[in-house]
C-alpha positions in Angstrom: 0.0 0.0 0.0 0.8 3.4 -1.1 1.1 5.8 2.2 -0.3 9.5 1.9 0.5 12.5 4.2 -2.5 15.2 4.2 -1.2 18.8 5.2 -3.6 22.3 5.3 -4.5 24.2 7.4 -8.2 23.9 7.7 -9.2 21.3 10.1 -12.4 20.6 8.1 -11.0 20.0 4.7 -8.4 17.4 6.8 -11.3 15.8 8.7 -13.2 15.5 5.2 -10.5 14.2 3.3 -10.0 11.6 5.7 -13.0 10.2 6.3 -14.2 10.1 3.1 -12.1 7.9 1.3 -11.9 4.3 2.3 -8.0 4.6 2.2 -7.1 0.7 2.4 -10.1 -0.2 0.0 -8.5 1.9 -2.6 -4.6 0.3 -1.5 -3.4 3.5 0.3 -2.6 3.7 4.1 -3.7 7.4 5.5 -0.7 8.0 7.9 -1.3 11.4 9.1 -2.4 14.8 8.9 -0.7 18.4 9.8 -1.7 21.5 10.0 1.1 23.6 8.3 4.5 22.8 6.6 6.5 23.0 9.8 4.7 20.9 11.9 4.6 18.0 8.6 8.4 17.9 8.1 9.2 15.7 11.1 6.3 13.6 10.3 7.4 12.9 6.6 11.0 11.9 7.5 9.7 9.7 10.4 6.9 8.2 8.3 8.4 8.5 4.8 4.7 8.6 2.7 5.0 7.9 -1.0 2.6 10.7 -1.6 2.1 14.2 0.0 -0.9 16.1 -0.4 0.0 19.8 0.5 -2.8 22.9 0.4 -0.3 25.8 -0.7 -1.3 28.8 1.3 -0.4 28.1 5.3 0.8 30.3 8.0 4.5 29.6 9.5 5.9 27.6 6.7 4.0 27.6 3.2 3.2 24.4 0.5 5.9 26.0 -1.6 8.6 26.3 0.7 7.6 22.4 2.2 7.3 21.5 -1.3 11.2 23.1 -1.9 12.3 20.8 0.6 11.0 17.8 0.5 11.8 17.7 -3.2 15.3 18.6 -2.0 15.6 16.0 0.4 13.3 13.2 -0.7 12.5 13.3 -4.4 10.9 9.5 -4.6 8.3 11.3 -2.8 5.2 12.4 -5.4 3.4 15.8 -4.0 0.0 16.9 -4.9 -0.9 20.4 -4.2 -4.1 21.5 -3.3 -4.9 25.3 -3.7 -8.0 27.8 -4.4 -9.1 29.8 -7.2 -7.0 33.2 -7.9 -3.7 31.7 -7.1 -2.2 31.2 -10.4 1.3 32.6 -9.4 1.4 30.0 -7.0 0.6 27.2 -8.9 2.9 28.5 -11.9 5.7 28.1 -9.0 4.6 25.0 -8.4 4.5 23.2 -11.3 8.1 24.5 -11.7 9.4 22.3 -9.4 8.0 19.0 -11.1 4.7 18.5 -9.0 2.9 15.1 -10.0 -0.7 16.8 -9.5 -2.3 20.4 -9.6 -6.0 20.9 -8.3 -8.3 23.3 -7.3 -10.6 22.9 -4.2 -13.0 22.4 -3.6 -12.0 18.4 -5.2 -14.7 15.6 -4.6 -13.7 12.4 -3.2 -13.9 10.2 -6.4 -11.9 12.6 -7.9 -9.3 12.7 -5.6 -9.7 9.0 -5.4 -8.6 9.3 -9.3 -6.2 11.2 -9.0 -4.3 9.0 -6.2 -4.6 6.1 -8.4 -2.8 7.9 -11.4 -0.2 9.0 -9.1 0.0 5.3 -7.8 0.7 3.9 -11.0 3.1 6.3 -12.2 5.2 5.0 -8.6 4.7 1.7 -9.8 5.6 2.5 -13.1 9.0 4.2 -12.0 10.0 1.5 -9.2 9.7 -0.9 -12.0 11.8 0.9 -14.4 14.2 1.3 -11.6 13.9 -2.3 -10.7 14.7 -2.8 -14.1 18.1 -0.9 -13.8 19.3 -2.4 -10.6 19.2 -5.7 -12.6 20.6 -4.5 -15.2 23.4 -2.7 -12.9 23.8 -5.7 -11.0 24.3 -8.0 -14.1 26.6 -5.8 -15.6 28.7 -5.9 -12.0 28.7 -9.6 -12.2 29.7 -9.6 -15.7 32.5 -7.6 -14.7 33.6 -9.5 -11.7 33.7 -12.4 -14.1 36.0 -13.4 -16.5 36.4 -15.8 -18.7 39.9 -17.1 -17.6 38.3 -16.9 -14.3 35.4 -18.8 -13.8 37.0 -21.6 -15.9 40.3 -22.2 -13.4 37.9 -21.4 -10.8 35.9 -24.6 -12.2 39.1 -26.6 -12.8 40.3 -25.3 -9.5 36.8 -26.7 -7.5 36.3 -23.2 -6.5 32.3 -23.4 -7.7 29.3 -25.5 -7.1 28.0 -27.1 -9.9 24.6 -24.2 -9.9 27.4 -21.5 -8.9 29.3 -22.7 -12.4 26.2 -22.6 -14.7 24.6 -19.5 -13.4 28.3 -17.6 -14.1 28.6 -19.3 -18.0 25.1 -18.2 -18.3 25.9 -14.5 -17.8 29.2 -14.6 -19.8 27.3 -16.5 -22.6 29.6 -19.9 -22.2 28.1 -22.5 -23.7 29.5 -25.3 -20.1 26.5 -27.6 -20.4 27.9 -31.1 -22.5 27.2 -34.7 -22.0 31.1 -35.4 -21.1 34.1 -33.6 -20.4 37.7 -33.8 -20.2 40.7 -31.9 -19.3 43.8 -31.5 -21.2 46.9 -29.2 -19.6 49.7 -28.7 -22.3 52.9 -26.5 -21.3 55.7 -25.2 -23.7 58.6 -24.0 -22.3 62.1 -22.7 -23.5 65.3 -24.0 -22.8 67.3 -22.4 -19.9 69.3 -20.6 -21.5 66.5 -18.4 -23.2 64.7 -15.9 -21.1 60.6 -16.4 -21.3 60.1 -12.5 -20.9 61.8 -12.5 -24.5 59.5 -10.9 -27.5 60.6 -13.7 -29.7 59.8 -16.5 -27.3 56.6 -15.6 -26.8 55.6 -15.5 -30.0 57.2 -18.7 -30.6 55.3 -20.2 -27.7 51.6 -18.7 -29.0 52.9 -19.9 -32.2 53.4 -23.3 -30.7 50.4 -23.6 -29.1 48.3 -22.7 -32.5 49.8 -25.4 -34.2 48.9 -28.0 -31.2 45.0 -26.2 -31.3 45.1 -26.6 -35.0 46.3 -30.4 -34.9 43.6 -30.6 -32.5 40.4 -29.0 -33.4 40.4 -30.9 -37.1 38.1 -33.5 -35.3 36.1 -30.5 -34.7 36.2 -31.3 -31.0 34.3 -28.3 -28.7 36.8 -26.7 -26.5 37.1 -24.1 -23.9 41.0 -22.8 -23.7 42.4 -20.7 -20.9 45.7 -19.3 -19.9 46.7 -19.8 -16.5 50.0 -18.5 -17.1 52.3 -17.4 -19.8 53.6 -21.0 -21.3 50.2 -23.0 -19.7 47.3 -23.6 -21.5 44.6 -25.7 -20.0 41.6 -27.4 -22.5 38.2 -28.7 -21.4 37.1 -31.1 -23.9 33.5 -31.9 -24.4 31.8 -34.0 -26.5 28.4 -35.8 -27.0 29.4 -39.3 -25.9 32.3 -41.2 -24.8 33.7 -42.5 -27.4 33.5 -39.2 -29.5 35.7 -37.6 -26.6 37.6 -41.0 -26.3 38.6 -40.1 -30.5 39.3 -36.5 -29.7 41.8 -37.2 -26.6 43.4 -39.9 -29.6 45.5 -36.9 -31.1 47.0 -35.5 -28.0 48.0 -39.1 -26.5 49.8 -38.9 -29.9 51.6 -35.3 -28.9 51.8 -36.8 -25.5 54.0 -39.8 -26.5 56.4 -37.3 -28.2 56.2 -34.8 -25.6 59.4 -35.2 -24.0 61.0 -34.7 -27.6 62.5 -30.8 -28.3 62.0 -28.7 -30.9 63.4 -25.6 -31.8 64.6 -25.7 -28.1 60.7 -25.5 -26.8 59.5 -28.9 -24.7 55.9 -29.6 -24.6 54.7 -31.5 -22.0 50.7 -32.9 -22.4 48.8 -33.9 -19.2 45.4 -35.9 -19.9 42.5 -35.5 -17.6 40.2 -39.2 -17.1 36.5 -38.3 -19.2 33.4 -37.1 -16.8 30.4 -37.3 -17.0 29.2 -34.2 -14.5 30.3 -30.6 -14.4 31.8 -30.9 -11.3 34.4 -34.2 -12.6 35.8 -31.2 -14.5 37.8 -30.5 -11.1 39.0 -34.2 -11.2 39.8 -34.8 -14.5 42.1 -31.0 -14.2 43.2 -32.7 -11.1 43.8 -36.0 -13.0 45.8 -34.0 -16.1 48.0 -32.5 -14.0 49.3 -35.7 -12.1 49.8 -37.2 -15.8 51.7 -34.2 -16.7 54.1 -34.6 -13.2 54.8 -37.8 -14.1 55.4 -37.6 -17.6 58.0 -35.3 -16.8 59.5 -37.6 -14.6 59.8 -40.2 -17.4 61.0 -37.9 -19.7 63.6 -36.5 -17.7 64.7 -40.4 -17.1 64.4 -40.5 -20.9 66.6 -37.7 -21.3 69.3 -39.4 -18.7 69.0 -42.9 -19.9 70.1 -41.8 -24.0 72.5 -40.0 -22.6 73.8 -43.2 -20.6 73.1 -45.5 -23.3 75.3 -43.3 -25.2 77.9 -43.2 -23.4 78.3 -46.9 -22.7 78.5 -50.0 -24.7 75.0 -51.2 -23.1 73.2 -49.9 -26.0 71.2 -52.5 -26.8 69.5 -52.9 -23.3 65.8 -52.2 -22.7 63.2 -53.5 -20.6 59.5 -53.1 -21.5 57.6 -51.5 -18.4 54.2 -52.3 -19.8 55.3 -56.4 -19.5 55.3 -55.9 -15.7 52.7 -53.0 -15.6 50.8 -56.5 -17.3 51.9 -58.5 -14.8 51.2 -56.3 -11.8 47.3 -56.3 -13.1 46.5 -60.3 -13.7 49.8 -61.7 -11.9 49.8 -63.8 -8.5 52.2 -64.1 -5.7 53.3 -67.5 -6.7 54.2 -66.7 -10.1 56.3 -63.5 -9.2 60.0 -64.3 -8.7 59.6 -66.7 -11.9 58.3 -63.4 -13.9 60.7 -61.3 -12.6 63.9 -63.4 -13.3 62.9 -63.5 -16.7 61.9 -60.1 -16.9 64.9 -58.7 -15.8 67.2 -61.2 -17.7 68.7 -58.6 -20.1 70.1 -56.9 -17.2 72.5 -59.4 -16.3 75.4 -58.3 -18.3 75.4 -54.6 -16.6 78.6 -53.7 -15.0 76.5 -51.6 -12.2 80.0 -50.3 -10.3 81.1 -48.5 -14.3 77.4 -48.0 -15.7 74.9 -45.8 -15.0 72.0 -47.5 -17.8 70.7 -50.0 -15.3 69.9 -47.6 -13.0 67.9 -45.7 -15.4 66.4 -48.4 -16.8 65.1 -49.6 -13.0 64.3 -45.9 -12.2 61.5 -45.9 -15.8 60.0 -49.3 -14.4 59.6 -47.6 -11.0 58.4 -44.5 -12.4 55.7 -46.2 -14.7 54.9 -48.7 -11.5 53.9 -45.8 -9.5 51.7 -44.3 -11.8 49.9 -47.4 -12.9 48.9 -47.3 -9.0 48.0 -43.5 -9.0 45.9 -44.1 -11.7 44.0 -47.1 -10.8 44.0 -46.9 -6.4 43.6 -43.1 -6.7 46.3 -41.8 -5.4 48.1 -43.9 -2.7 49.0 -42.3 0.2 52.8 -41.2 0.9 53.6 -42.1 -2.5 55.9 -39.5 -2.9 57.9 -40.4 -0.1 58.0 -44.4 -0.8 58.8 -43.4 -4.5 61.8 -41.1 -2.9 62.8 -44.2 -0.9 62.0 -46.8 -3.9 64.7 -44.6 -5.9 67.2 -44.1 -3.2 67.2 -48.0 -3.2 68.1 -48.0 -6.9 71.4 -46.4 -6.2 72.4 -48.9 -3.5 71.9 -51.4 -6.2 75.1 -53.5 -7.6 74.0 -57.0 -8.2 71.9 -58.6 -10.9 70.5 -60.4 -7.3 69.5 -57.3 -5.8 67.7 -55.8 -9.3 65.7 -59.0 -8.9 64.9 -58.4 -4.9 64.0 -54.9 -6.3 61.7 -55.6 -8.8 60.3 -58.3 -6.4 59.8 -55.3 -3.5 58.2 -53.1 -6.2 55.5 -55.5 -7.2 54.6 -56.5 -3.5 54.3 -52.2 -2.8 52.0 -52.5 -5.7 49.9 -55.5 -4.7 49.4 -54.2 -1.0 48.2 -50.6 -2.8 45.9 -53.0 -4.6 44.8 -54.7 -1.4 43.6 -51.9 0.3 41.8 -49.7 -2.1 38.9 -51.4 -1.6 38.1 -49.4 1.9 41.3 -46.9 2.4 39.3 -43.8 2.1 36.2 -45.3 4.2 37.7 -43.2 7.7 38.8 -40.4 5.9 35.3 -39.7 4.3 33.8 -40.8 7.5 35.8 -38.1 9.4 35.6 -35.3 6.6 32.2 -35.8 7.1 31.7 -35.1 10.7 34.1 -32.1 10.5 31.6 -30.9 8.0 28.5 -31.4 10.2 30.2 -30.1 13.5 31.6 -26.7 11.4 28.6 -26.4 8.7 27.7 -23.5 10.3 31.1 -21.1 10.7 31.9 -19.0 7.3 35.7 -19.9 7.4 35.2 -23.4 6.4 37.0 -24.3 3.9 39.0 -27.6 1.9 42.3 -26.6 3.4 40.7 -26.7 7.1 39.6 -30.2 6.3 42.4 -31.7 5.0 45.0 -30.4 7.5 42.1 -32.0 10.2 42.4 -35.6 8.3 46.1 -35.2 7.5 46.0 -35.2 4.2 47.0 -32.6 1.3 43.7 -30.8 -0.1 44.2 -31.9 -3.5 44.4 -35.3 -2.5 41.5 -34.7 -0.3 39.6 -32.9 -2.9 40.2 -35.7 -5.8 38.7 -38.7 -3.3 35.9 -37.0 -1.8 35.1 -36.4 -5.5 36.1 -39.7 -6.6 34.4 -41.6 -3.5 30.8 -39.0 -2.9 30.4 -38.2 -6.2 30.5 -34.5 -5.4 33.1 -32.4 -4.7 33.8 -30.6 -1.1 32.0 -27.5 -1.6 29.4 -29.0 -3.4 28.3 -31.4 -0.2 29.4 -28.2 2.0 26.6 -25.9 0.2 24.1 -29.1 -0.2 24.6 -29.3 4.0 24.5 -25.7 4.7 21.3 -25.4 2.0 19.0 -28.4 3.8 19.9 -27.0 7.5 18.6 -23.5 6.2 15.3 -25.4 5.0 15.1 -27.1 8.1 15.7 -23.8 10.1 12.8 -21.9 7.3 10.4 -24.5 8.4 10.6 -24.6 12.0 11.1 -21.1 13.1 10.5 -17.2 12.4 13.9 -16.6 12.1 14.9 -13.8 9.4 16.5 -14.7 6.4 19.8 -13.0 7.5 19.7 -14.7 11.0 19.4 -18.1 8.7 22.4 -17.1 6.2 24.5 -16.6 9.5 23.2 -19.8 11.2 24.4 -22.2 8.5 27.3 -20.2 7.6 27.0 -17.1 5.4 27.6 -13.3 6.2 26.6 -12.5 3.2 22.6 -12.7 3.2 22.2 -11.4 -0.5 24.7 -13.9 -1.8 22.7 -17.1 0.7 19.2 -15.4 -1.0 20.4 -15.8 -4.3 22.2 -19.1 -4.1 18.9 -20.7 -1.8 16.9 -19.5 -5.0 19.4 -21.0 -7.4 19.2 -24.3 -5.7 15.3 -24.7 -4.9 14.1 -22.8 -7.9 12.1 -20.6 -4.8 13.2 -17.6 -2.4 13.2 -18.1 1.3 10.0 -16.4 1.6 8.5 -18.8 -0.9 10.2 -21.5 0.4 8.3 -20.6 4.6 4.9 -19.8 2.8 4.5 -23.0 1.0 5.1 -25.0 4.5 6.9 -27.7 5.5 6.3 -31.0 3.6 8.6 -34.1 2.3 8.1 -33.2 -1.4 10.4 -30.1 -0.6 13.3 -32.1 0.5 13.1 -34.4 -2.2 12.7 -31.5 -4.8 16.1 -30.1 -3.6 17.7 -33.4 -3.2 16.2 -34.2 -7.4 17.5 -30.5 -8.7 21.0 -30.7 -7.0 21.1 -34.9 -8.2 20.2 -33.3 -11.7 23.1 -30.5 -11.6 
């Protein structure tokens, strides 16, 4: 309802105007009368009407000078002057300073009913059009705020919710929505003893990266490319089904196997991300791509060092096929293990280990492709950084064709136990991630990094098998906790909708409003007027499952 403020002089035109109009039947709220402009201004900024109604001629402060004012001070507010016959001047001065409504008394009450009304929708008419603006402000903010580069390492980063990410491509026009997705991360760097800041390296490097794009995109694969820094590009791949994505990932396994070759003193190294099949296993697979790319630069740098051995030495001939035992490790039983190995590691008999350094190589590429045969299939083991350090500090101790076997043997009984306990390994860690989440739901500043350090664990690692294991990522079950408590809390008492935010862990109201309304499809008032019921759970629990 509109509120009015009535202000002349007369006592009977006040008392009339009053009572003749039914004020809430017509969708206005009478707030008040006074008798001359002095005595109204306290009342208007305590009561704040939407419209004034002022006669013109009063003792102690005049219409015009109220009128000056309040248009002054509070120009949302719409004034209609009243005023009698053979007071043109006045009214001339009076429409000068933009009044919504002139009239003359004596004015009947269906007029001034009128009259109101017109003045009523002309507010309506403005709040909308400013409404309209504020959106339009606000969307342009957010447009702003975002970036392109942004919102897509803030995706491969787990930075968003799944609504949070589709919401934020809606307003920079990204088309995110596929069937399946995948994450590529290429880097090309120069050799040491070129400087990166150089003009002519960078082009080189763009000009690098164009030819891999080009090599790429001729399968017309859909792909969304951002820089992360100068020689790093990062890909999300997405196609319509899995094998389509399965063919386009074909031509950068190809550039993968060659990655550790250099041309034109640039290295390009290719991690590749496993294939999802949500929005949110776009964070996995990044997570995934980046763990190939660590260790196929630690193959390649063995590479590198065992051609250089090899070269040196008159064990040229000497290789060992990793994906034999990788084969092994996958189908092969304790019993039949120091019978494989012997003749598996035959062709390093004739190394002189105390003049040579090929062997050691050659067991330090077994290890290396060992280790990430487990990463890949157990989800990353736990420590395996520090029993790889140990696993290679064992190499060096090495000086027997006996002690390569009782290595070899070691290595595939590290991979077997990995193997044995992948089953339930991460069944107590999600157990207690959990129960960190429910007991701290409800405080702002938690976060992925205050979880991990409470389990022990790095927060990629943490963030990769709560993913892995939950189907969700962190935030994602964070928000879908913090979202059902604010239901509950909706529901079952009158709290405000700020008092809510801050009860399950947002300062921010506007940002809880918005993001409650993005997840339910309703606002919180919505939400408490349609009641409590089942159905509203399971309609949360259906949208977020479809996101």
């Amino acid at each position: 309802m509109k509120k009015v403020l009535l202000v002349d002089d007369e006592i009977l035109i006040r008392e009339t105007i009053r009572d003749c109009i039914h004020w809430e039947k017509e969708g206005f709220l009478y707030c008040g009368d006074a008798s001359d402009g002095e005595v109204a201004l306290p009342m208007i900024e305590q009561m704040k009407p939407d419209i004034l109604i002022t006669d013109i001629k009063m003792p102690f402060m005049n219409g015009l000078e109220l009128c000056t004012i309040v248009r002054r001070a509070m120009p949302e507010i719409k004034i209609i002057i009243l005023s009698g016959h053979g007071e043109f001047e006045y009214a001339r001065a009076a429409l000068s300073m933009d009044i919504e409504e002139y009239c003359l008394k004596p004015i009947s009450s269906s007029d001034l009913i009128g009259l109101l009304h017109r003045v009523s929708e002309k507010i309506d008419r403005e709040r909308s059009e400013k409404e309209h603006i504020e959106q339009l402000k606000q969307s342009e903010n957010e447009r702003k705020s975002l970036t392109f580069d942004k919102l897509l390492n803030d995706l491969c980063s787990g930075f968003l919710t799944t609504t949070e990410a589709i919401h934020a491509a809606s307003i920079l026009s990204i088309p995110l929505i596929a069937r399946y997705y995948a994450v590529a991360v290429i880097d090309i760097r120069c050799s040491e003893d070129l400087s990166p800041f150089d003009p002519q390296v960078s082009d080189t490097i763009a000009e690098e990266s164009l030819i891999l794009q080009q090599t790429f995109t001729t399968n017309h694969a859909d792909v969304l490319e951002f820089k992360p820094s100068r020689t790093k590009s990062v890909w999300i791949i997405k196609g319509d089904s899995q094998e389509a994505l399965e063919g386009y990932l074909e031509s950068l396994h190809v550039i993968q196997e060659n990655s550790y070759k250099q041309s034109r003193n640039f290295t390009i190294s290719v991690g590749i991300g496993s294939i999802q099949d949500r929005i949110q296993g776009i964070h996995i697979s990044f997570l995934d791509a980046e763990e190939d790319m660590y260790w196929q630069r630690l193959s390649r740098q063995n590479s590198q060092n065992l051609w250089e051995a090899n070269r040196s030495s008159m064990n040229q001939n000497i290789f060992l096929d990793r994906n034999v035992i990788i084969g092994f490790l996958k189908v092969g039983s304790p019993s039949q293990t120091q019978s494989f190995i012997r003749n598996f590691a035959a062709g390093l008999e004739q190394i002189d280990w105390n003049s040579s350094l090929t062997g050691y190589y050659i067991l330090n590429d077994i290890t290396l492709g060992v280790f990430r045969t487990a990463e890949e299939l157990y989800r990353s083991p736990e420590g395996t950084e520090a029993i790889l350090h140990d696993f290679q500090k064992s190499i060096e101790s090495i000086r027997t064709w006996e002690e390569v076997c009782t290595y070899l043997i070691k290595l595939v009984e590290q991979f077997w136990l990995w193997r044995s306990k992948s089953s339930d390994r991460y069944a107590d860690l999600l157990i207690k991630v959990k129960e960190y989440i429910q007991a701290n739901y409800n405080k702002n500043y938690i976060s992925l990094q205050d979880a991990a350090e409470y389990v022990n664990v790095s927060p990629s690692h943490l963030s990769k098998i709560f993913s892995q294991e939950t189907g969700q990522t962190f935030i994602d079950y964070l928000t879908q906790k913090r979202i059902r408590r604010a239901m509950e809390l909706l529901q079952s008492t009158q709290a405000r909708t700020y008092e809510v935010a801050f009860q399950v862990g947002y300062n921010d109201a506007h940002y809880f409003s918005n993001l409650f309304k993005r997840i339910t499809g309703m606002t919180t008032t919505e939400f408490r007027k349609k009641g409590t019921s089942k159905t509203d759970k399971e309609h949360y629990e259906i949208k977020h499952s479809i996101h």
